[in-house]
C-alpha positions as CSV (number, residue, x, y, z in Angstrom):
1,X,-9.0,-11.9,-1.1
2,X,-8.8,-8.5,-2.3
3,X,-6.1,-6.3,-1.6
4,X,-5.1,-2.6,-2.3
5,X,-2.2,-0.6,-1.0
6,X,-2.0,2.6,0.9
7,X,-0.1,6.0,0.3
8,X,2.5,6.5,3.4
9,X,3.7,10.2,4.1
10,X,7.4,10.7,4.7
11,X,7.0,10.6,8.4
12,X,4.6,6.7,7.7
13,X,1.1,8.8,8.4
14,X,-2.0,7.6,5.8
15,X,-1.7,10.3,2.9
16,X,-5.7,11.8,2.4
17,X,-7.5,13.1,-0.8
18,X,-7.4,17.3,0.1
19,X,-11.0,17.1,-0.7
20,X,-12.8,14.3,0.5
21,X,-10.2,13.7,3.0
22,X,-10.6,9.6,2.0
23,X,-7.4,7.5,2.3
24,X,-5.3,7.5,-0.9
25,X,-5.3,4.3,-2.2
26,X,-5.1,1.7,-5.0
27,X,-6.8,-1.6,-5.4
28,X,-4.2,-4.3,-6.5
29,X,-6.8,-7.0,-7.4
30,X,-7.5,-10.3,-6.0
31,X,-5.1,-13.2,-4.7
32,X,-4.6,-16.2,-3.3
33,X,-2.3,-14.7,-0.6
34,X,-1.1,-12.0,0.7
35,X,2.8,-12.9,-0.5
36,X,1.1,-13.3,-4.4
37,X,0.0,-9.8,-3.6
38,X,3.4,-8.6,-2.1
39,X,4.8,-9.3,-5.6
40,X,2.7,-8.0,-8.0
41,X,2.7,-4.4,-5.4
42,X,6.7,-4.6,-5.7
43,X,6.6,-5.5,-9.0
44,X,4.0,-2.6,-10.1
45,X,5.7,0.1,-7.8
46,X,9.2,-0.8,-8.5
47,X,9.6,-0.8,-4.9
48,X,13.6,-0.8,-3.9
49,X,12.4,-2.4,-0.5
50,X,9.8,-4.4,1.3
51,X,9.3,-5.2,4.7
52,X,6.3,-6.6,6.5
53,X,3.7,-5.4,3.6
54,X,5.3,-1.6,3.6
55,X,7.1,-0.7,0.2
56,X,9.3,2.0,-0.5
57,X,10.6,3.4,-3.4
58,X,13.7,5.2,-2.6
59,X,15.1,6.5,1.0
60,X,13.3,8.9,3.0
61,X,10.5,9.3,0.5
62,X,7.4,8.0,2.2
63,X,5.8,4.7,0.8
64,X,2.8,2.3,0.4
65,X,1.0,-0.2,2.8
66,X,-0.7,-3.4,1.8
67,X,-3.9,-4.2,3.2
68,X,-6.6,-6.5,2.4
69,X,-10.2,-5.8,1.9
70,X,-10.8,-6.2,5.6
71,X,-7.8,-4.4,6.9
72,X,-8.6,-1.4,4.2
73,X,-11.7,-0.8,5.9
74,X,-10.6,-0.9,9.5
75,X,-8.3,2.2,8.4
């Protein structure tokens, strides 16, 4: 499955491109499963905390959602 992650606003809204207004995201590739992709996120993000596919980097900064290909699109 494919899987990207999803730019989180301080208060956990979807961040969007000013322009186009899409969601501001980045594909993390393809995986067996979704806790293969929870790694390599964590690991590429140096996230200081995970919890139920939301990653954050430091305290009271905002943060990343991960989604797969199907999830992405319902967004």
């Amino acid at each position: 499955m494919n899987y990207f992650f999803v730019y989180l606003g301080f208060g956990g809204d979807v961040i969007r491109e000013v322009h186009t207004h899409e969601i501001m995201n980045q594909q993390v590739g393809e995986f067996e499963s979704r806790e293969e992709a929870m790694e390599a996120v964590c690991e590429q993000l140096k996230c200081s905390s995970m919890v139920h596919g939301l990653f954050t980097k430091r305290d009271n900064a905002g943060g990343f959602l991960l989604c797969d290909a199907h999830e992405f699109v319902e967004l």
